[in-house]
Phi, psi and omega in degrees: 000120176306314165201110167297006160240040187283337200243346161259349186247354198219105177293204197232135195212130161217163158322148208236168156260165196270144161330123154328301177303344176270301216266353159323308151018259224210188174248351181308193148277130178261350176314153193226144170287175125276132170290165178303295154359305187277299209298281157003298186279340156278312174300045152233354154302327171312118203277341215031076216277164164326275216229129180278090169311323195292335172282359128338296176303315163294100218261015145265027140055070112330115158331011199339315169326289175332295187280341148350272223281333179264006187261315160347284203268037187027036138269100197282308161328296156282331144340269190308335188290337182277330201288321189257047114339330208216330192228149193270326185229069161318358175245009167271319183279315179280041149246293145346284177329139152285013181030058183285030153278315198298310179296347193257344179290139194311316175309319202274010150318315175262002187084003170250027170340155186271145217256090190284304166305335153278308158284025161271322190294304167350289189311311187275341170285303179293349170301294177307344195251337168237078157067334184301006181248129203221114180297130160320011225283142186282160186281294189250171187251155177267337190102006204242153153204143248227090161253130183275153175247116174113111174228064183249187202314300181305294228276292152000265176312315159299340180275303186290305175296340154294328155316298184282005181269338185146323180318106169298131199223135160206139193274112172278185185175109200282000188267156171296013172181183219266165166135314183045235195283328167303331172272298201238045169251292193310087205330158169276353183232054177267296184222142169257146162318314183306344166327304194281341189266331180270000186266339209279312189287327162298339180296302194286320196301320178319319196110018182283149163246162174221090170295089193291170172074013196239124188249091163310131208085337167249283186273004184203137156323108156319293187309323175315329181321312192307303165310326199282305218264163171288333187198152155218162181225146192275144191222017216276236200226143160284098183251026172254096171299149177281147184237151159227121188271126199192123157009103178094020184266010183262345179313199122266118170161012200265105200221136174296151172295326185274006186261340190272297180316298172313309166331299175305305147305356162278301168325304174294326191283340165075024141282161175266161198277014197058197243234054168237210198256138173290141193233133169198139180244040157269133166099005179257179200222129181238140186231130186281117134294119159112139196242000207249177186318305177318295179317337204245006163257345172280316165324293170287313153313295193320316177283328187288347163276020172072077180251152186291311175217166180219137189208145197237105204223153193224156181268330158291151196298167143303124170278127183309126178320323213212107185297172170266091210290332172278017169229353164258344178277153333301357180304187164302157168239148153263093167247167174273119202238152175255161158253158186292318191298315166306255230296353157295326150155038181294176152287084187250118168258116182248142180121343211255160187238161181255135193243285195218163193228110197227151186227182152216162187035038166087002178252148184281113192261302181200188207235115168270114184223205195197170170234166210224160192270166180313312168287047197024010186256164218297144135313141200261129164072354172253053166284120168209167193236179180200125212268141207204095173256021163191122165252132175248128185243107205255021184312346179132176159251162178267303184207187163276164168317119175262271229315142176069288147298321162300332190270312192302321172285338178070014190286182192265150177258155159264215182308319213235016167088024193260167124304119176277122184208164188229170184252046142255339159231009146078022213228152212268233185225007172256117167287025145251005180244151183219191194203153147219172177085189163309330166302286223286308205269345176109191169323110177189173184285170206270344164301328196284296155357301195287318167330308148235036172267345151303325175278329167334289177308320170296317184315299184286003206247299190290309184303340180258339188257346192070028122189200197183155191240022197261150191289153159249000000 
């Protein structure tokens, strides 16, 4: 521990943001670093506590302390070494993450949790600016070979530790290029691509293939994978958006959140949108269904197209600003959190329910709801309406696509429409076949992703070798 009395002497300092008004702009990243000095000096706040919560919190079980304690000590090298020990991409979760290491950390009893996501992000930025990130290449090759379905976060992280075990491995990917929800969910100027185009290329150096433009299940035989590769593994997306069927949902302007995003992220990325209808909200006066990431990324793309209003509206009471910590720390709390995107200047209504959806000439004019009482149910006279020429509906997903590749393989579901895998073998009801990411666990985070397409990877590394050196 560097300096132990660091967490008494040293206040909580984060990243700052560009003025709302700048960054409104444009798609860039708007985040302002820390210099090292400032980074450093929150990692000597880390108390190194007896039972470290934050690896609790964390579900790639990061070391933290460690690297903490050596960002201290301005070793940025060993640093990365421990950090990517646990995680294949850090500059992806220290942009991204909702960071619950942070909720777990002890300091954050008082609300001064240690700013772990910034000095994750640090780390790994500063690795990448002197050269220190490198392909990995395996010593021997095994002879087995391996295809992921899917090249989003789960798809990646599995690709790669399979790659360094020895695996010929290639990644189908039914999109023009890498990524899954990180290229074309996440906003750029949330995460920029290029993030994504230099681990790809480490990747290809590894010996990772990458096949694009492939639709499993569409454009090539599931099964055939079976035939071809010794294991495969599904790594795709919860892609069934929850729908709200309500009166008046066939207008137009009635739009999924996920139909909207990509589109955009293709526009920066300067691919093209294909053969659909372009969704754009300038000059519109727009309402956000759905209260969760997805939503407060619609939020933002939306004003960057020049939208007249944005309004944001959930179906749940408002969550208390400030949780009760002896009874949610160290968990997640259910609290009220803004987003960069809420704070460009949306509208947030909470409680509320959407009844019908009304228009002229087959187009959406406006939006009809009520509001609901703490047991959700409609208030009696509080029906009101809101004028609305593009509704985005960010409620969540149900499962992955069963048409086409699911169906075609014939494996087993679970309860809630998942691929059934258990996470110590990650394997499906086909024995050569597994599953990881959002197909196995449903709608979560990129963190959860990485996590298990690394224990994924170990799983098939033991099903093909009888044992296996790769960490879960």
């Amino acid at each position: 521990m560097g300096k132990i009395t660091g967490f008494l002497e040293i206040d909580r300092q984060d990243r700052k943001n560009a003025p709302a008004s700048d960054r409104v702009r444009h798609f860039r990243e708007f985040v302002i670093p820390m210099d090292h000095k400032q980074v450093s000096q929150q990692g000597a706040r880390c108390m190194d506590c007896g039972i470290p919560f934050c690896h609790q919190g964390c579900p790639v079980n990061n070391i933290i302390p460690d690297w903490n304690d050596l960002v201290y000590k301005d070793d940025w090298r060993g640093a990365l070494d421990v950090l990517h020990s646990t995680n294949n991409f850090p500059e992806f979760t220290g942009r991204i993450c909702p960071a619950p290491c942070e909720e777990s950390c002890t300091l954050n009893l008082d609300d001064n949790p240690v700013t772990i996501k910034t000095i994750e992000c640090t780390i790994a930025d500063t690795a990448w600016e002197n050269g220190w990130i490198a392909p990995v290449i395996a010593e021997r090759k095994s002879g087995k070979r391996v295809a992921v379905v899917g090249s989003g976060p789960a798809g990646l992280a599995c690709a790669q530790q399979l790659a360094r075990a020895g695996h010929d491995v290639t990644v189908y990917e039914k999109h023009a290029k890498a990524g899954g929800l990180l290229r074309y969910g996440i906003p750029d100027f949330k995460m920029e691509k290029h993030l994504i185009d230099r681990r790809v290329a480490q990747m290809e150096a590894e010996g990772v293939t990458f096949q694009y433009n492939v639709h499993i299940g569409v454009d090539q035989d599931a099964k055939a994978l079976l035939e071809t590769f010794d294991a495969v593994a599904l790594t795709g997306g919860s892609e069934h958006a929850r729908d709200l069927q309500v009166p008046g949902r066939d207008l137009e302007g009635i739009e999924y959140a996920m139909d909207f995003l990509p589109q955009q992220n293709r526009r920066v990325g300067n691919e093209p949108l294909g053969d659909v209808e372009e969704i754009l909200a300038n000059g519109k006066n727009v309402v956000v269904i759905g209260g969760g990431d997805t939503g407060s990324d619609c939020i933002g793309t939306s004003f960057r197209q020049g939208a007249i209003s944005v309004t944001q509206l959930e179906i749940m009471p408002q969550p208390p600003e400030k949780p009760d910590k002896g009874t949610t720390w160290p968990l997640w709390p259910y609290r009220l959190r803004t987003s960069s995107s809420q704070a460009e200047g949306a509208v947030r209504d909470f409680c509320v329910s959407t009844t019908k959806f009304s228009g002229k000439d087959g187009k959406l004019t406006t939006l009809h709801v009520t509001r609901l009482d703490d047991k959700l149910s409609e208030i009696p006279g509080s029906e009101f309406t809101m004028p609305a020429e593009l509704v985005l509906l960010a409620m969540g997903f149900v499962h992955p696509k069963h048409e086409g590749m699911l169906e075609g393989l014939g494996i087993e579901l679970d309860g809630r429409g998942n691929v059934k895998a258990n996470t110590v073998d990650y394997q499906t009801s086909s024995p050569k076949l597994f599953a990881a990411g959002d197909m196995r666990r449903g709608q979560s985070l990129v963190v959860w992703a990485i996590r298990e397409g690394r224990q994924c990877a170990r799983a098939i590394d033991e099903f093909l070798m009888g044992e296996s050196v790769l960490p879960r």
